[in-house]
C-alpha positions as CSV (number, residue, x, y, z in Angstrom):
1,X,11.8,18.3,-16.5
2,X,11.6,17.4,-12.6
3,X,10.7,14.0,-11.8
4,X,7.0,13.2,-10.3
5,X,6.9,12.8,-6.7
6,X,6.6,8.7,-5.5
7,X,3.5,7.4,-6.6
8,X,1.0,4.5,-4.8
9,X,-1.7,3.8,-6.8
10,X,-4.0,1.5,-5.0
11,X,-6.7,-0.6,-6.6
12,X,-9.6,-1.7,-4.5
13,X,-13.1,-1.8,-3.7
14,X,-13.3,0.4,-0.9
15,X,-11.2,3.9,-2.4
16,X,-12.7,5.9,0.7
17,X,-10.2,3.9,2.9
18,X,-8.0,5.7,2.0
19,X,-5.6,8.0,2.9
20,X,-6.8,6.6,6.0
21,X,-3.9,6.9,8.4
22,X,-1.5,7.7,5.8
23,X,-3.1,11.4,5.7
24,X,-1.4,12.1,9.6
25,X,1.9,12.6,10.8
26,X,5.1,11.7,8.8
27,X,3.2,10.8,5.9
28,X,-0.1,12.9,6.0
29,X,2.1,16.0,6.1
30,X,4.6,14.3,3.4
31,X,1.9,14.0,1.2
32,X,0.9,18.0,2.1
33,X,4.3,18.8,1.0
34,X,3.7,16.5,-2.6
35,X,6.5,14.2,-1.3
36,X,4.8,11.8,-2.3
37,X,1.1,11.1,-3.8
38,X,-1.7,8.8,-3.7
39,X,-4.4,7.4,-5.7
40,X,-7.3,5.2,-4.5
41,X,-8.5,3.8,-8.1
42,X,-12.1,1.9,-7.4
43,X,-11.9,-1.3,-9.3
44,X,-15.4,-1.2,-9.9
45,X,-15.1,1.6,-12.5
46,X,-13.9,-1.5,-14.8
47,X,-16.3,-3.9,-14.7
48,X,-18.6,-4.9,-17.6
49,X,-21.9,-5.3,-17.0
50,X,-24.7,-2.9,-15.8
51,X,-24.6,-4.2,-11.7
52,X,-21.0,-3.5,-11.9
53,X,-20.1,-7.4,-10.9
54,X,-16.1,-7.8,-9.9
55,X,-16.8,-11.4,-8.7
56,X,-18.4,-14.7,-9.3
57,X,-18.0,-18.1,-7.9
58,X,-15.3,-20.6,-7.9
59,X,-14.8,-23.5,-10.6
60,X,-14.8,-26.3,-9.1
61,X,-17.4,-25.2,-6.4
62,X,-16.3,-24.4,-2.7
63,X,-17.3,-21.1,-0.6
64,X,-16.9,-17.9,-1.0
65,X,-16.2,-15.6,-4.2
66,X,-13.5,-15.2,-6.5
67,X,-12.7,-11.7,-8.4
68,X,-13.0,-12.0,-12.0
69,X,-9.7,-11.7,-14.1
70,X,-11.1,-9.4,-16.8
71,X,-12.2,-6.4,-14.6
72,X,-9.1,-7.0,-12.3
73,X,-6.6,-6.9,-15.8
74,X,-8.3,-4.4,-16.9
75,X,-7.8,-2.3,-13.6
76,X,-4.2,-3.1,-13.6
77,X,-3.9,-1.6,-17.2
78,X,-5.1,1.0,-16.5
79,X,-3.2,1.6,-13.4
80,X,0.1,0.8,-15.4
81,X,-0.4,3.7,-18.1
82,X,2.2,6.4,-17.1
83,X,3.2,4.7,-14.1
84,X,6.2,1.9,-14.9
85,X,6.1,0.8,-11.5
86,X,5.8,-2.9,-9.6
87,X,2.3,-4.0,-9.3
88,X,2.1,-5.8,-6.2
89,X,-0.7,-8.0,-4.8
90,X,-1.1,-8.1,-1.3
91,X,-2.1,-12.1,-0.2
92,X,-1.1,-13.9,2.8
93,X,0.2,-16.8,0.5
94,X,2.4,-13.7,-0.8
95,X,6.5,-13.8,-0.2
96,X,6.9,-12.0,3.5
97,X,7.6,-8.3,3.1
98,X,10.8,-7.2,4.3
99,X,12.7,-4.2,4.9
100,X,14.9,-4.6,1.8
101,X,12.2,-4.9,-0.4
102,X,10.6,-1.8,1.3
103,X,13.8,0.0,0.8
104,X,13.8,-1.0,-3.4
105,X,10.5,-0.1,-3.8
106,X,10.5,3.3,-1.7
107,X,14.0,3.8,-4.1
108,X,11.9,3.6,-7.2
109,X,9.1,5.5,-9.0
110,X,6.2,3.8,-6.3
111,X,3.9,1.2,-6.2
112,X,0.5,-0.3,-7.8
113,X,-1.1,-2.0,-5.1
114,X,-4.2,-4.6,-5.8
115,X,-6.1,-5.2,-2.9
116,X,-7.9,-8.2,-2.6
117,X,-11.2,-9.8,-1.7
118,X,-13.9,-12.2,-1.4
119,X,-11.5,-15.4,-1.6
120,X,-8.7,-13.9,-3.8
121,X,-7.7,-13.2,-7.4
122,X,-8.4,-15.8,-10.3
123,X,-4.8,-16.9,-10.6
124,X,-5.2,-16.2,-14.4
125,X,-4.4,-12.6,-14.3
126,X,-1.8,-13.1,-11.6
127,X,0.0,-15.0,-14.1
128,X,-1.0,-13.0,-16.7
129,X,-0.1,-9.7,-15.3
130,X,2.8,-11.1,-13.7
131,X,1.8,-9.5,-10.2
132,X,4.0,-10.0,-7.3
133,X,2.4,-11.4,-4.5
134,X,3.1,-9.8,-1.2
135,X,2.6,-11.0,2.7
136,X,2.5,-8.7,5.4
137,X,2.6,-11.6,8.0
138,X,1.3,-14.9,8.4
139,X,-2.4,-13.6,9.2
140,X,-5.5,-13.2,7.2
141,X,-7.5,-9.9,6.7
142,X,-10.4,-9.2,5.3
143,X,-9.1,-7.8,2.9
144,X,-5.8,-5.9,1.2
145,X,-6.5,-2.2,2.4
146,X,-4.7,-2.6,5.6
147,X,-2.0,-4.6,4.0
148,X,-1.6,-1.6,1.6
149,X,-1.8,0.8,4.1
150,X,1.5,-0.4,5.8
151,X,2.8,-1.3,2.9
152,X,3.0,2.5,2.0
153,X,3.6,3.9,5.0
154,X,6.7,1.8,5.2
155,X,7.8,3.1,2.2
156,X,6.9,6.5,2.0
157,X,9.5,7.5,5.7
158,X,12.5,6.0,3.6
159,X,11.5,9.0,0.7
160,X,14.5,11.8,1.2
161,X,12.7,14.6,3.2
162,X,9.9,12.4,5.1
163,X,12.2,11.7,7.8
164,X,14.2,14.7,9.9
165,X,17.4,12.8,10.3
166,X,18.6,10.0,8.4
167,X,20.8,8.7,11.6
168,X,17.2,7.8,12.6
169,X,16.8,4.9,9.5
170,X,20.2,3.7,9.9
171,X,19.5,2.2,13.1
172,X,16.2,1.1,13.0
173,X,15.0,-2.7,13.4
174,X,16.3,-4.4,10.5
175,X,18.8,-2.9,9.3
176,X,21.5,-5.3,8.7
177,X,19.6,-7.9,10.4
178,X,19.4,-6.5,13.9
179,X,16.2,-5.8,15.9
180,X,16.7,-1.9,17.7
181,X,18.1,-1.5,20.9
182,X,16.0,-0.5,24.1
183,X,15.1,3.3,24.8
184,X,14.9,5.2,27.6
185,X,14.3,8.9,28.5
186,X,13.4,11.4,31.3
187,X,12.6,10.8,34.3
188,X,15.6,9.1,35.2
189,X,13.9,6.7,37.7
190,X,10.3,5.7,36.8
191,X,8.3,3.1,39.2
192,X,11.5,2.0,41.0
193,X,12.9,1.0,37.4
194,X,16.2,3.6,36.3
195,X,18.0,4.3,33.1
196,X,20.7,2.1,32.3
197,X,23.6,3.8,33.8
198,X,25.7,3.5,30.4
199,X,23.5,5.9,29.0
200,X,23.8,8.7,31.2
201,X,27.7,8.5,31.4
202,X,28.5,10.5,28.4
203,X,30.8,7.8,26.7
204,X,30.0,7.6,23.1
205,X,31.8,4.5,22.9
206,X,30.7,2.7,25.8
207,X,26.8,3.7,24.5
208,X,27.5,2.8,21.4
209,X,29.2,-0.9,22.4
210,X,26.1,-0.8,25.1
211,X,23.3,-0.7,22.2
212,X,25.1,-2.8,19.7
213,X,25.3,-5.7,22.8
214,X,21.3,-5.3,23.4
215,X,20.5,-5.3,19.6
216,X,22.5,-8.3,19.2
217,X,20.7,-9.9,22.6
218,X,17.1,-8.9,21.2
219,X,17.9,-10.1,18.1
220,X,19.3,-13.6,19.4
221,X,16.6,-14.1,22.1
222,X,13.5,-13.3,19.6
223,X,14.7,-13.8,15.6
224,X,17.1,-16.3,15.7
225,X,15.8,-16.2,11.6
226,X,17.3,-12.6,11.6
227,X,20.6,-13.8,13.9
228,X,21.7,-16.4,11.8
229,X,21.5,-13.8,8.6
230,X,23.1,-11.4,11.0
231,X,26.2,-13.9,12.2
232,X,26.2,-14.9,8.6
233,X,26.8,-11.2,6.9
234,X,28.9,-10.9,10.0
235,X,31.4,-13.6,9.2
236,X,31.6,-12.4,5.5
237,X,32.8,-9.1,6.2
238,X,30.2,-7.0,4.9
239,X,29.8,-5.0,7.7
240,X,31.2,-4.8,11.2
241,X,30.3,-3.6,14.3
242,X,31.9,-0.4,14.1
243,X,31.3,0.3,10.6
244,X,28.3,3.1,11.5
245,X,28.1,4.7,14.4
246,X,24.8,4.9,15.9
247,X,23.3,8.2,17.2
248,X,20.1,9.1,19.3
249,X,17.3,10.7,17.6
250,X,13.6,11.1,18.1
251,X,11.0,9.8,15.6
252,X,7.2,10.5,15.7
């Protein structure tokens, strides 16, 4: 039996935000191809009374609304029913997303995604559902749609086929720990500014010790987070500088 494609489901208020973005480019044609699929699941569909409430106010008083933990459970239930995936919820008090995680989860069967609003979840069925909270920065939305939109794309350009070369993710910012080296391309001279001349010697090894140095120098100058990981992996021996050759390739 072949093996369904990656899956996001998305829960959320607004289902006509979606595909959104994710229905161009890589991943709009990815999804023509059934790479990959998507479902925008409105959690309104679960709620219990006649006006179709998914909120009500906070004990304890304060402003805002809070969504209510029987229609949000309910949704994630549902949601869960053929698809043994992670249910994330994306909150800015979430654990940072990173490209590690994005690689695990773009590895596995796909995503559920809750997308928040009002003031948040009633921390009930977070508990109760065991859903992984999930930051895209430290930033507040309006709500979790966009989060979930990046989220996905992230994911969906690491799924075998999205991408034309995989040289192209081996080098990209983040991977082990290093931001991306500059670019450059034709013309060779642009506004009085040129091409580095490494680049357009022809020496594979001189380019390649050229990019690693900038990479490094990025990396040092504006996540010294990521450069401490970076000297740290370094000094265990799990990977050296030479260990993968990096190549130039476009992306879209």
């Amino acid at each position: 039996m072949t093996a369904a494609p990656w899956t996001a489901r998305v829960l959320t208020l607004f289902p006509e935000m979606f595909p959104g973005p994710l229905g161009h480019s890589l991943a709009g044609r990815a999804l023509e191809r059934d790479l990959w699929r998507l479902e925008a699941r409105d959690i309104r569909a679960h709620a219990l009374d006649r006006h179709h409430m998914v909120d009500d106010t906070p004990a304890g008083g304060g402003p805002g609304m809070v969504m209510k933990p029987d229609v949000i459970a309910a949704a994630v239930d549902a949601a869960r029913a053929g698809l043994a995936a992670p249910t994330l919820y994306l909150s800015p008090r979430g654990k940072p997303l990173a490209q590690d995680r994005v690689r695990e989860l773009a590895e596995g069967p796909g995503v559920i995604l809750l997308c928040g609003r009002f003031e948040g979840v009633d921390q009930r069925v977070i508990d109760g559902r065991q859903l992984e909270e999930v930051s895209i920065g430290d930033f507040v939305l309006s709500g979790g749609e966009p989060a979930a939109l990046c989220l996905i794309d992230a994911a969906v350009r690491l799924i075998p086929g999205v991408m034309g070369a995989a040289e192209t993710l081996a080098e990209e910012s983040f991977t082990g720990d290093l931001l991306e080296y500059p670019h450059y391309t034709r013309p060779q001279e642009w506004e009085g500014r040129r091409v580095p001349e490494v680049l357009l010697s022809g020496h594979h090894g001189r380019i390649h010790s050229w990019r690693r140095e900038e990479a490094e120098r990025l990396t040092r100058e504006r996540r010294p987070d990521l450069w401490s990981r970076y000297l740290a992996r370094k000094g265990q021996g799990m990977r050296s500088p030479d260990t993968h050759p990096i190549s130039v390739s476009r992306k879209d």
